[in-house]
DOVEX-367613 format. One record per residue: residue in one letter; x, y negated, z negated of N, C-alpha, C in turn. Coordinates in nm, 3 decimals. Atoms other than C-alpha are relative to their C-alpha. Example, Ala and Ser with C-alpha at 12.3 -4.5 7.8 and 13.67 -1.06 7.14 Angstrom:
BEGIN
@residuo = a npx = 0.089 npy = 0.119 npz = 0.000 capx = 1.230 capy = 0.450 capz = -0.780 cpx = 0.090 cpy = -0.120 cpz = 0.000
@residuo = s npx = -0.082 npy = 0.119 npz = 0.006 capx = 1.367 capy = 0.106 capz = -0.714 cpx = -0.077 cpy = -0.109 cpz = -0.073
//
This chain:
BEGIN
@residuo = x npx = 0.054 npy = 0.134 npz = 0.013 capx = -1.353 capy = -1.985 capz = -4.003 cpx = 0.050 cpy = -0.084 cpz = 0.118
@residuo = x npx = -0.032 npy = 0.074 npz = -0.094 capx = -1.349 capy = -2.236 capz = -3.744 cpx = -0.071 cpy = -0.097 cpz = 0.004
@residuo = x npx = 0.009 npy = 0.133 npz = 0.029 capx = -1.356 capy = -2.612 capz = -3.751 cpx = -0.046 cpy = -0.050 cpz = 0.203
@residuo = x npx = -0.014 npy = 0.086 npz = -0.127 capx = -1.472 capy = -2.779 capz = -3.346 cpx = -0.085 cpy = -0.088 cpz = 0.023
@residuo = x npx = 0.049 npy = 0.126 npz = -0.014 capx = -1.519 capy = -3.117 capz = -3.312 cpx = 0.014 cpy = -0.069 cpz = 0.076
@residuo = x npx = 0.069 npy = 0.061 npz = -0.099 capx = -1.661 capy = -3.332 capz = -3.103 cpx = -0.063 cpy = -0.147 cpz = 0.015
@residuo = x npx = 0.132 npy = 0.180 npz = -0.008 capx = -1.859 capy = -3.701 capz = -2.944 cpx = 0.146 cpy = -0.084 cpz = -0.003
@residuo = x npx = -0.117 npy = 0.102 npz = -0.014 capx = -1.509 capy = -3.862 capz = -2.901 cpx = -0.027 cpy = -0.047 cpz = 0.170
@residuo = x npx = 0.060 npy = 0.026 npz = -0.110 capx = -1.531 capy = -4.087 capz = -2.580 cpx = 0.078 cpy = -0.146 cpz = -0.022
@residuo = x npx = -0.024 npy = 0.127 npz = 0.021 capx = -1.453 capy = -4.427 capz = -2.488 cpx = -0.114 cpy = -0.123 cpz = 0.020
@residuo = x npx = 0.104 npy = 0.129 npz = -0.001 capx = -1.654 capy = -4.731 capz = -2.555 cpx = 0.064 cpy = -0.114 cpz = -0.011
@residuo = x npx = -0.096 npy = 0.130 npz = -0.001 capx = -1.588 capy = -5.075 capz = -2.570 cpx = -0.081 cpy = -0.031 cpz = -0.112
@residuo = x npx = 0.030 npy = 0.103 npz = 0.129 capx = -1.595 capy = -5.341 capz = -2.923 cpx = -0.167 cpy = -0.010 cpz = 0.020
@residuo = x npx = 0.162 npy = -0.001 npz = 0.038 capx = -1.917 capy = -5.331 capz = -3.076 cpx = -0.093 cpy = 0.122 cpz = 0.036
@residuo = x npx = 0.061 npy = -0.129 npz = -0.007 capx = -2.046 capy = -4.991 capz = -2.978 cpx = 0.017 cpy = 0.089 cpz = -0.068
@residuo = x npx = 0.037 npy = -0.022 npz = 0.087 capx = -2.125 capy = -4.725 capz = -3.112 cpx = 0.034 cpy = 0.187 cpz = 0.052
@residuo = x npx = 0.013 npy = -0.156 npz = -0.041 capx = -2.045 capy = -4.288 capz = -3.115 cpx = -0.024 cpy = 0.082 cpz = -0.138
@residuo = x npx = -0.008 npy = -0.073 npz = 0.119 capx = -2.087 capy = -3.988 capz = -3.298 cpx = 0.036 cpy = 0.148 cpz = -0.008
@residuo = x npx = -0.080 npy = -0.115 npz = 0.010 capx = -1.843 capy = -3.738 capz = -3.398 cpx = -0.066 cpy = 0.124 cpz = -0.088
@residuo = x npx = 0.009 npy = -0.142 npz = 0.052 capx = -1.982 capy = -3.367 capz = -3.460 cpx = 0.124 cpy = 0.113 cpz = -0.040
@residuo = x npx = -0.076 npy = -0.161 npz = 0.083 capx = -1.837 capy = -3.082 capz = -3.685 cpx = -0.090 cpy = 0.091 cpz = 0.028
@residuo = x npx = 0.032 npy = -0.144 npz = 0.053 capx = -1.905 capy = -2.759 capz = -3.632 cpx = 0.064 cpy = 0.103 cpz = -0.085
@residuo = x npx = -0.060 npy = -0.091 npz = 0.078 capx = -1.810 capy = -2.494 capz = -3.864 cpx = -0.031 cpy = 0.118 cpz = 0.004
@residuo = x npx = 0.034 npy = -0.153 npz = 0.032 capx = -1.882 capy = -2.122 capz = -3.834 cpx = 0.102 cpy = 0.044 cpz = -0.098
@residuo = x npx = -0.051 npy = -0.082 npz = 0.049 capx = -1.804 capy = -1.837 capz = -3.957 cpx = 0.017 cpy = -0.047 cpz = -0.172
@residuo = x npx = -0.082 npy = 0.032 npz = 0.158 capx = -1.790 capy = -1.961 capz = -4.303 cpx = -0.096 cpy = 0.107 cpz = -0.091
@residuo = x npx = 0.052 npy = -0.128 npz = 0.058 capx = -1.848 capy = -1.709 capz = -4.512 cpx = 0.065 cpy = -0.040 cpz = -0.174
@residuo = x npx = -0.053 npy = 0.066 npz = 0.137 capx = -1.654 capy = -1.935 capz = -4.810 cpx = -0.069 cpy = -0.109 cpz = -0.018
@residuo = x npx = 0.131 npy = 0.133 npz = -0.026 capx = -1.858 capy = -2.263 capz = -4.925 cpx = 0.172 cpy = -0.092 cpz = -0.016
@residuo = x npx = -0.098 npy = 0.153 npz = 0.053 capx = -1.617 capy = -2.588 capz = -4.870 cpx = -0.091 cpy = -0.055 cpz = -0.091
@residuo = x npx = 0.012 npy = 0.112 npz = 0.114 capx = -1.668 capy = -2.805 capz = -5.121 cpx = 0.005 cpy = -0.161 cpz = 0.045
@residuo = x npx = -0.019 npy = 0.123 npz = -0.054 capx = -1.522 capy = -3.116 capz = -4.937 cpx = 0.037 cpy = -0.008 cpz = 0.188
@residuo = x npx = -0.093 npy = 0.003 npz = -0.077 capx = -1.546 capy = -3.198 capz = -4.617 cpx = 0.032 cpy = -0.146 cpz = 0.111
@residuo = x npx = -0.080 npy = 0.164 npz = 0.017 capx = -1.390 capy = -3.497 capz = -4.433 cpx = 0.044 cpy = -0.033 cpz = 0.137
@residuo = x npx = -0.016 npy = 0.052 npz = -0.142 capx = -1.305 capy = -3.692 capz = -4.143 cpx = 0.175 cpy = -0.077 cpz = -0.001
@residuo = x npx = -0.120 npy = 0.078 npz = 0.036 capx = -0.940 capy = -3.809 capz = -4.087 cpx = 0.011 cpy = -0.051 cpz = 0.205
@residuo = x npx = -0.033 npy = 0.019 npz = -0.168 capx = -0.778 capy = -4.002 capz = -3.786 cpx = 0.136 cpy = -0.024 cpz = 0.019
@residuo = x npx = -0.132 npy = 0.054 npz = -0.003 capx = -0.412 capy = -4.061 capz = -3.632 cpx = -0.009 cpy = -0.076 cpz = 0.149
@residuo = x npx = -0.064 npy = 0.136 npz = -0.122 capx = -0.337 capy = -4.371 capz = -3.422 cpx = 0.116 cpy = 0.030 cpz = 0.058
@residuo = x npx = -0.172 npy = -0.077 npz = -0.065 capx = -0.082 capy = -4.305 capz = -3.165 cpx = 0.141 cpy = -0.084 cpz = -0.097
@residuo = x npx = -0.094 npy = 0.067 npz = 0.036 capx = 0.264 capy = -4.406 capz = -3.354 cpx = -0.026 cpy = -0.001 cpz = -0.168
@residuo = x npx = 0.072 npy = 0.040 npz = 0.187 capx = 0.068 capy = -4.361 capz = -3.712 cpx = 0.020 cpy = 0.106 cpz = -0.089
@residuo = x npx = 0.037 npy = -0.131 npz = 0.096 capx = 0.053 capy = -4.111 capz = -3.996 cpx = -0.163 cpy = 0.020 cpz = 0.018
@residuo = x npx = 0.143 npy = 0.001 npz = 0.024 capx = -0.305 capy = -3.950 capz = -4.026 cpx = -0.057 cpy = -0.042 cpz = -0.148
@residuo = x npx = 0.091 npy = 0.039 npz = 0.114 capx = -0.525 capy = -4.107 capz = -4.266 cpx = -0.141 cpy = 0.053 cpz = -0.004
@residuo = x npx = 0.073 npy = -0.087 npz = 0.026 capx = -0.854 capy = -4.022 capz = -4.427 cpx = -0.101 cpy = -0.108 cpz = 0.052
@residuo = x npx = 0.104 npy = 0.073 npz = 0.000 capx = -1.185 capy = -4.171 capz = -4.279 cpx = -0.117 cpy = 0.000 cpz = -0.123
@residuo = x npx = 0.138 npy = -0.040 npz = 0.117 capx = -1.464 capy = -4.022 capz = -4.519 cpx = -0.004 cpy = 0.127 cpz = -0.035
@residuo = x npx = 0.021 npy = -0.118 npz = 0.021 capx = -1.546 capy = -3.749 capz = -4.702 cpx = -0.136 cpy = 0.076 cpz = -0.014
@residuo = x npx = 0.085 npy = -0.040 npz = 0.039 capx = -1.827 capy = -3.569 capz = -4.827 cpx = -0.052 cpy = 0.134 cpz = -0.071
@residuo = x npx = 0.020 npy = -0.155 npz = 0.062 capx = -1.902 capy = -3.303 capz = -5.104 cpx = -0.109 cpy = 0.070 cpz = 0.027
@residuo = x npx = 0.068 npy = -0.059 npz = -0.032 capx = -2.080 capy = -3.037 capz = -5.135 cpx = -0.152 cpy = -0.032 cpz = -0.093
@residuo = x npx = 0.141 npy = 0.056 npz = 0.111 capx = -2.309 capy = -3.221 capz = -5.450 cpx = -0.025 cpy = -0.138 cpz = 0.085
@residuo = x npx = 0.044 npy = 0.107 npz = -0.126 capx = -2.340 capy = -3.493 capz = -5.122 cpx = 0.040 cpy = -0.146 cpz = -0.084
@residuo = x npx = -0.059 npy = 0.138 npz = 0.042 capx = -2.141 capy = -3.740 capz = -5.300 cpx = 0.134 cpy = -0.056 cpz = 0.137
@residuo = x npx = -0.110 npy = 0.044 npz = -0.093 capx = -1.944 capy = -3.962 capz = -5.024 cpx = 0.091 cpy = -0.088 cpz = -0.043
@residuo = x npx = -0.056 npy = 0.101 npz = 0.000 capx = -1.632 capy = -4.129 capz = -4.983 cpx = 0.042 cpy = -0.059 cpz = 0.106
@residuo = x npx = -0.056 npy = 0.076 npz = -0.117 capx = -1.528 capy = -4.402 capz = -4.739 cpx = 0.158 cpy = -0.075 cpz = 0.026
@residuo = x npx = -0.081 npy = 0.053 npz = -0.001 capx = -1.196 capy = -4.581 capz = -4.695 cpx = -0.064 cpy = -0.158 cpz = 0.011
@residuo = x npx = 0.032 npy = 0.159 npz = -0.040 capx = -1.237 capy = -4.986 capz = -4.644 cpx = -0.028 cpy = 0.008 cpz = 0.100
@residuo = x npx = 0.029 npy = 0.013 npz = -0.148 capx = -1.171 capy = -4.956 capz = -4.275 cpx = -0.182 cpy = 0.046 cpz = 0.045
@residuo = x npx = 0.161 npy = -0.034 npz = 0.002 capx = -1.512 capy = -4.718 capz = -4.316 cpx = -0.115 cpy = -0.061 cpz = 0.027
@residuo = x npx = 0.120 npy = 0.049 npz = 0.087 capx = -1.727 capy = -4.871 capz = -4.545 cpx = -0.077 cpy = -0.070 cpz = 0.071
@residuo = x npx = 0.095 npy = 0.036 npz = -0.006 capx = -2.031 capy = -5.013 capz = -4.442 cpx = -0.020 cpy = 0.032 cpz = 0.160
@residuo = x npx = 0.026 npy = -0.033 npz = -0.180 capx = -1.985 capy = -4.909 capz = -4.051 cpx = -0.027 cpy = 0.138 cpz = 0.039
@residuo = x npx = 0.044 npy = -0.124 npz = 0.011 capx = -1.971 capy = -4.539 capz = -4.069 cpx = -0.101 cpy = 0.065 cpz = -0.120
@residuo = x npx = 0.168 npy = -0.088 npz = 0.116 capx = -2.240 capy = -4.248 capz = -4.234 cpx = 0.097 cpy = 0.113 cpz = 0.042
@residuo = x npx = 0.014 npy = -0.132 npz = -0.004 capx = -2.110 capy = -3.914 capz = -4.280 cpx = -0.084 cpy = 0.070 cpz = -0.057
@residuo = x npx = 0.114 npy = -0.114 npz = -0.003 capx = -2.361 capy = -3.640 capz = -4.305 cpx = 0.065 cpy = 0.148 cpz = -0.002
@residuo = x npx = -0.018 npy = -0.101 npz = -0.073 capx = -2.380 capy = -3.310 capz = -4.311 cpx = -0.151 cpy = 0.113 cpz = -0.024
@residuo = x npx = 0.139 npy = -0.081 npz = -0.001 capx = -2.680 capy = -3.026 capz = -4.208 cpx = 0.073 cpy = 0.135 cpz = 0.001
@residuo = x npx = -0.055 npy = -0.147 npz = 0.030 capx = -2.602 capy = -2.660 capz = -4.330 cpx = -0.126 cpy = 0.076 cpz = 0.103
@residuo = x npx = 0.132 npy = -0.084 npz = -0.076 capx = -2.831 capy = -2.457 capz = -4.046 cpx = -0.047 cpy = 0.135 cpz = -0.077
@residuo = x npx = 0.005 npy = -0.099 npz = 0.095 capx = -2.756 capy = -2.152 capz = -4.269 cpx = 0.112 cpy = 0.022 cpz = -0.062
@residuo = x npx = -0.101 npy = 0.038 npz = 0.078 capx = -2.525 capy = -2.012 capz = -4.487 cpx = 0.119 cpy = 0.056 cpz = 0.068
@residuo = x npx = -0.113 npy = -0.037 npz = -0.123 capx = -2.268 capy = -1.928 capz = -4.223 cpx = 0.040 cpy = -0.125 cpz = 0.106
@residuo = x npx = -0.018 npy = 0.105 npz = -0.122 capx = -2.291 capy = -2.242 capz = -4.031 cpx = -0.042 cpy = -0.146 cpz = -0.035
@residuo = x npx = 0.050 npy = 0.185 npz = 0.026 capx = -2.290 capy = -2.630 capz = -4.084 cpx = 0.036 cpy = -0.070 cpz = 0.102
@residuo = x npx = -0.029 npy = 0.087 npz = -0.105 capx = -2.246 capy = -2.895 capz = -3.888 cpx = 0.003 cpy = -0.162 cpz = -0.049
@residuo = x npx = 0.014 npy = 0.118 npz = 0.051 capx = -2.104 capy = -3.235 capz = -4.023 cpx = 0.013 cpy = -0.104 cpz = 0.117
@residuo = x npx = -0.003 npy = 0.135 npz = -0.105 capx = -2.140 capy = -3.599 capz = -3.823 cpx = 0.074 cpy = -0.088 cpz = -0.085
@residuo = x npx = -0.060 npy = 0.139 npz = 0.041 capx = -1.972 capy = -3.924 capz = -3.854 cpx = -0.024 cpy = -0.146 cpz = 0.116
@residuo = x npx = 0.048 npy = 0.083 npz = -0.093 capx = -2.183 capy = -4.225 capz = -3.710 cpx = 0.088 cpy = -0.075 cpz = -0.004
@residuo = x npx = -0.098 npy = 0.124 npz = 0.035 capx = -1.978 capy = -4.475 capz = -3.668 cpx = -0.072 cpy = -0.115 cpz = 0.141
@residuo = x npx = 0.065 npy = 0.118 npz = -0.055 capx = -2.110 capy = -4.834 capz = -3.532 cpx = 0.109 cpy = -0.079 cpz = -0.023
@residuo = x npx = -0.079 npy = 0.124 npz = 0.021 capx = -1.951 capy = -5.167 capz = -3.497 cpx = 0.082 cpy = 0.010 cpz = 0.030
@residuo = x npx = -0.139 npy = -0.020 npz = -0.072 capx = -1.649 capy = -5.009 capz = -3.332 cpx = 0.058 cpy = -0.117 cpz = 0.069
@residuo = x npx = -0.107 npy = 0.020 npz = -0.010 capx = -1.305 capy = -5.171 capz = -3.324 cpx = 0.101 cpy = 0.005 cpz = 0.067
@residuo = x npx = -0.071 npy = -0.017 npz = -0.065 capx = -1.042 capy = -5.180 capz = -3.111 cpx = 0.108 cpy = 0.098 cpz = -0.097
@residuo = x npx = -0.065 npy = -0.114 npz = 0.121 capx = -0.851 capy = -5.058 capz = -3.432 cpx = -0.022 cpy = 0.141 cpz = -0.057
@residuo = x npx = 0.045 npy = -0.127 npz = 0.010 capx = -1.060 capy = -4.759 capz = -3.447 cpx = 0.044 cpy = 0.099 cpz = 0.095
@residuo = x npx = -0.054 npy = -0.070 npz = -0.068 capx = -0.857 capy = -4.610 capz = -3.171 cpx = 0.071 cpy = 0.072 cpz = -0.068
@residuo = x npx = -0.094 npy = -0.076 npz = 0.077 capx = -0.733 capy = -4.272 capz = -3.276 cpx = -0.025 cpy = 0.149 cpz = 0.026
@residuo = x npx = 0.011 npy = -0.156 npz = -0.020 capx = -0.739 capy = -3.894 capz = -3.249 cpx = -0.062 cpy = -0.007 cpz = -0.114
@residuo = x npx = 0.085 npy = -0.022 npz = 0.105 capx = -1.037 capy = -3.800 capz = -3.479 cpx = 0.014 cpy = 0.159 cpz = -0.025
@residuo = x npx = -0.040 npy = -0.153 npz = 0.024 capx = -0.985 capy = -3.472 capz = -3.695 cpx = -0.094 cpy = 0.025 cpz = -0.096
@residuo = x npx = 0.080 npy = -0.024 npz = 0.090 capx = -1.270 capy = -3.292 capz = -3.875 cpx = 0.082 cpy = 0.124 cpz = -0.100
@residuo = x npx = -0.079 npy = -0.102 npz = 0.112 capx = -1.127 capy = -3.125 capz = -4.240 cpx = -0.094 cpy = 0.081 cpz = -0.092
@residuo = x npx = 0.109 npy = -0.043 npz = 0.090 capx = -1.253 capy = -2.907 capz = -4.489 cpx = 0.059 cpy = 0.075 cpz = -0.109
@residuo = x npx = -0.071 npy = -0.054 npz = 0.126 capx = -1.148 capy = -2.785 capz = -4.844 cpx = -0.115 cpy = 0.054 cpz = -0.081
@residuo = x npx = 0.056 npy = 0.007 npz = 0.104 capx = -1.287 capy = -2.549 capz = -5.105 cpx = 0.045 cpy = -0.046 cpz = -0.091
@residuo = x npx = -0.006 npy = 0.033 npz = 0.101 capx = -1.149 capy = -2.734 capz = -5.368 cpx = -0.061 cpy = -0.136 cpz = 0.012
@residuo = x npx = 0.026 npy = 0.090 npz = 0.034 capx = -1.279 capy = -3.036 capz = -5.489 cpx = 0.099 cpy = -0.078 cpz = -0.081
@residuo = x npx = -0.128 npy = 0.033 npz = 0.056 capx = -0.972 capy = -3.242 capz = -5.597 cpx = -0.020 cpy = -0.178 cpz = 0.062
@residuo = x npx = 0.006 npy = 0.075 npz = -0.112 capx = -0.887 capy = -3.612 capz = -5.537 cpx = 0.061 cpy = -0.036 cpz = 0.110
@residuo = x npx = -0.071 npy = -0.006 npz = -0.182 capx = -0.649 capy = -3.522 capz = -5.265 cpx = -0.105 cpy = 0.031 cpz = 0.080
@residuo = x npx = 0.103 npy = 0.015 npz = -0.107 capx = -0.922 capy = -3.402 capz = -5.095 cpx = -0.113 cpy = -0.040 cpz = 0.000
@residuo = x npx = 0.137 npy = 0.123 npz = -0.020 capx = -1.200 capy = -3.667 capz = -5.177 cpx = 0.039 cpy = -0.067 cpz = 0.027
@residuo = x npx = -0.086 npy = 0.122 npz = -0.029 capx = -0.949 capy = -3.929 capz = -5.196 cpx = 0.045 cpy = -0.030 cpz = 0.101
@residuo = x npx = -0.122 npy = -0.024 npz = -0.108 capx = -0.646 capy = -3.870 capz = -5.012 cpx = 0.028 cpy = 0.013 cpz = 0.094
@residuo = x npx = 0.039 npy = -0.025 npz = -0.141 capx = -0.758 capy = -3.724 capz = -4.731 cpx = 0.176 cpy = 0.140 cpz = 0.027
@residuo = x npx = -0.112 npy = -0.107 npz = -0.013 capx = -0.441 capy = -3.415 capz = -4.823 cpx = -0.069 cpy = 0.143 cpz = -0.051
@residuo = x npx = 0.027 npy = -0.132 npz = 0.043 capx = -0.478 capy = -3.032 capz = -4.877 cpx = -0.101 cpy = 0.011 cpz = 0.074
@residuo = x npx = 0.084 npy = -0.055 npz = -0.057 capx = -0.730 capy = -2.921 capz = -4.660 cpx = 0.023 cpy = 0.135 cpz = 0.026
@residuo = x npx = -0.020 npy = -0.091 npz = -0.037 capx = -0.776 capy = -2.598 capz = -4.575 cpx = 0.016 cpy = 0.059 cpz = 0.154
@residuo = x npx = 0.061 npy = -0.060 npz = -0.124 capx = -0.938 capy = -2.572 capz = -4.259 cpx = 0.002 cpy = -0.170 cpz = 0.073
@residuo = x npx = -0.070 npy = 0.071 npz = -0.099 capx = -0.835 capy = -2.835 capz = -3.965 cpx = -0.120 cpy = -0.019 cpz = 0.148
@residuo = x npx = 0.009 npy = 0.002 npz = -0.119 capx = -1.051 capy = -2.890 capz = -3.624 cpx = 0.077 cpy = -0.047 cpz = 0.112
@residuo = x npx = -0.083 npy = 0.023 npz = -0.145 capx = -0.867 capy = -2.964 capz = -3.273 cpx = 0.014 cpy = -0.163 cpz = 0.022
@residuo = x npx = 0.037 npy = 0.210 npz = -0.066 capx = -0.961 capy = -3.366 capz = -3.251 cpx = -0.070 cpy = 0.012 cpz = 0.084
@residuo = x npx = 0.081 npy = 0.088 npz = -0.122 capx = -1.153 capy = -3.592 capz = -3.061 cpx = 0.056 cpy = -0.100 cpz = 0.032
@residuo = x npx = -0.007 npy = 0.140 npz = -0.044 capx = -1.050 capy = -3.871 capz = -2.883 cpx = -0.029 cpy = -0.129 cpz = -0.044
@residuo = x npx = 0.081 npy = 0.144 npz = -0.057 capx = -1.167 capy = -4.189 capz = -2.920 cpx = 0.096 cpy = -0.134 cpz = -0.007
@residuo = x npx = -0.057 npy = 0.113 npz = -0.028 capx = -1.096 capy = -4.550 capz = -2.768 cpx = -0.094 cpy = -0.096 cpz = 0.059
@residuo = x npx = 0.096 npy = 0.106 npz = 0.038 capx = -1.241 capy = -4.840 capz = -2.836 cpx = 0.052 cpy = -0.086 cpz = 0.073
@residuo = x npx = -0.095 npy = 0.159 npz = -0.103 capx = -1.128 capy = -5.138 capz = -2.548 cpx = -0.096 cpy = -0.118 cpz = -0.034
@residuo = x npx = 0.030 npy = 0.114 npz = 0.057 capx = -1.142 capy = -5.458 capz = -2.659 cpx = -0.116 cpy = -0.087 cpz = 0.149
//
């Protein structure tokens, strides 16, 4: 299995990117999977999630600015997004795409237990 993600970049306040998941090789079904970020100097927190019955969750910071998605091409391969608009200077952060078969609310909620991890993306938002 393998998590690589992507669309990190820098923009300036009020713009707008969008972070791709890829996933191969899956040959297990996640259940949840999820967007987290760490600010330099920060713990990682959870941006959004999204099951596999396409129920989402957002954090505050989120809500109403980001969309996570996700398109299964087949059953070996998906590919989740995370639009995100209205960007923040506060939205600066190493973006990390996650993914869990369990369904739990550490990993709807919490943004803990994951199984499966991608590399990060970048992004920085200048005021």
């Amino acid at each position: 299995v393998q998590l690589v993600d992507s669309g990190g970049g820098l923009v300036q306040a009020g713009g707008s990117l969008r972070l791709s998941c890829a996933a191969s090789g899956v040959s297990i079904r996640f259940n949840v999977m999820g967007w987290l970020r760490q600010a330099p100097g920060k713990g990682r927190e959870l941006v959004a999630t999204i099951s596999s019955g396409n129920s989402r969750y957002y954090t505050d910071s989120a809500r109403d600015r980001f969309t996570i998605s996700v398109i299964s091409e087949d059953k070996d391969k998906s590919t989740m997004y995370l639009q995100m608009n209205n960007l923040k200077p506060e939205d600066t952060a190493m973006y990390y795409c996650a993914a869990a078969v369990q369904i739990t609310e550490k990993t709807m909620i919490l943004g803990e237990e994951y199984d499966y991890y991608g590399q990060g993306t970048q992004v920085t938002v200048s005021s």
